[in-house]
Steps between C-alpha positions, in 0.01 A plus 500: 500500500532144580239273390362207648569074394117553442573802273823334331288178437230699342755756279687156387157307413460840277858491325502108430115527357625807304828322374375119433075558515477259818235582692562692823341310738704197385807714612529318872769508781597129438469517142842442298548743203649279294344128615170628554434778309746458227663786489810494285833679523392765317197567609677494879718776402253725387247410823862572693565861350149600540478448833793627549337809348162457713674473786810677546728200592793372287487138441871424407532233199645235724228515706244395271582165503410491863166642436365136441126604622247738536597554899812507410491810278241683789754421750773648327308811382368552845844445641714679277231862569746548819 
């Protein structure tokens, strides 16, 4: 089943609030994890292997570096569905 950006935004709002206690709805599209919602290296990982979980989509560790914002993680969850 492939899910939505709408649905990834929503299922990521719900792993970073579960992982760091952010609230969801300050989990945005142009938000950066780490300058604006201070998400750590850590913290990334685990948000990363959950959603790989959640998802069904392998997010290779050299990629994570690229995934700089919240768009950028939908875009690559949505993308990598195909």
């Amino acid at each position: 089943m492939a899910f939505t950006n709408d649905e990834v935004l929503a299922g990521l709002a719900e792993l970073v609030t579960d992982e760091t206690g952010i609230d969801s709805s300050e989990v945005a599209l142009e938000k950066s994890f780490t300058d604006d919602l201070d998400i750590d290296s850590i913290s990334m990982m685990t948000i990363v292997v959950n959603a790989e979980e959640k998802f069904g989509v392998t997010i290779p560790d050299d990629e994570v570096k690229n995934l700089k914002t919240v768009a950028d993680a939908v875009n690559f969850i949505v993308a990598g569905q195909e």
